[in-house]
C-alpha positions in Angstrom: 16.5 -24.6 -6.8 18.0 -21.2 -8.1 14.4 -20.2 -9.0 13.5 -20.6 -5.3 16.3 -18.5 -4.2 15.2 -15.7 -6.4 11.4 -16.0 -6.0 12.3 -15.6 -2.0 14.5 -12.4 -2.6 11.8 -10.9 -5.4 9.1 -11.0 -2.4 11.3 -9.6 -0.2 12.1 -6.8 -2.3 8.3 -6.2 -2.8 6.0 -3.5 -0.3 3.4 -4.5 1.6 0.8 -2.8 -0.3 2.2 -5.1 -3.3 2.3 -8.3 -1.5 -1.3 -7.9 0.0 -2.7 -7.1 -4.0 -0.8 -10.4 -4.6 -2.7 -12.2 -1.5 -6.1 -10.8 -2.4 -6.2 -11.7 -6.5 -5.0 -15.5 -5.7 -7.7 -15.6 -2.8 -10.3 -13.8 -5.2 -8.9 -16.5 -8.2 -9.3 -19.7 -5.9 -12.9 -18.4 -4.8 -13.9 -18.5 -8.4 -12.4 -21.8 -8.9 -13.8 -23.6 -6.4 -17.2 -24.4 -5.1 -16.8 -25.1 -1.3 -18.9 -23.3 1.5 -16.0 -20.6 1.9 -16.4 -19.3 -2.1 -18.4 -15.8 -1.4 -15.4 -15.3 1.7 -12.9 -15.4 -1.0 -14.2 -13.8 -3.7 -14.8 -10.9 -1.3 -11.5 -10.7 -0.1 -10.3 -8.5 -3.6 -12.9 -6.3 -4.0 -12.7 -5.4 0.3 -9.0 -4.7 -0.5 -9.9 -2.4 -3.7 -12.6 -0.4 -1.5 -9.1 -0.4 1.2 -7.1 0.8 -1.4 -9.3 3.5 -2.7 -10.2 4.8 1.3 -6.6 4.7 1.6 -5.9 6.7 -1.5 -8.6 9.2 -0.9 -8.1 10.3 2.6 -4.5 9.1 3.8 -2.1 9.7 0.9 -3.9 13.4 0.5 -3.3 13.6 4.6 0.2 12.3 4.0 1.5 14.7 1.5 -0.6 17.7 3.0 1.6 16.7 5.9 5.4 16.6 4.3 4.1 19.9 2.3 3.7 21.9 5.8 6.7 20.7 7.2 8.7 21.5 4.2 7.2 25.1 4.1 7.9 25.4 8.2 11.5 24.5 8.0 11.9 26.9 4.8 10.5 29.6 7.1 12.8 28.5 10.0 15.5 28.8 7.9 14.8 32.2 6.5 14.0 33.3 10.1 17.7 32.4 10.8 19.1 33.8 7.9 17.6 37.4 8.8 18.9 37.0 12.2 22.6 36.9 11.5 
């Protein structure tokens, strides 16, 4: 029963970017095992998520930091603006 208590505070503590790679291997590992009319849905399901993942890393987390970067140099400017001022 313990195990069960940790296993539900472990997922909790996990992102959702981690959770959905967990969703997406088992989905991709049950579409190899089994033979059923829905095997090409799940074995697509991983490799959709890794072309996700890579659009994701390519154009948002480059957007994302570009992002932080020009606030970070607009509030060093503010603050130098205020600095000469007094």
């Amino acid at each position: 029963m313990k195990i069960l208590y940790f296993l539900q505070w472990w997922w909790k503590k996990l992102d959702t970017w981690q959770k959905l790679w967990m969703v997406a291997s088992f989905s991709f590992g049950a579409g190899l095992a089994n033979d059923g009319p829905y095997k090409m849905y799940l074995i697509s399901v991983l490799p959709a998520f890794v072309l996700l993942s890579v659009i994701k890393w390519a154009c948002w987390d480059g957007v994302k930091n570009a992002w932080l970067e020009y606030n970070k140099e607009q509030e060093h400017l503010i603050s130098i603006m205020k600095n000469k001022g007094s």
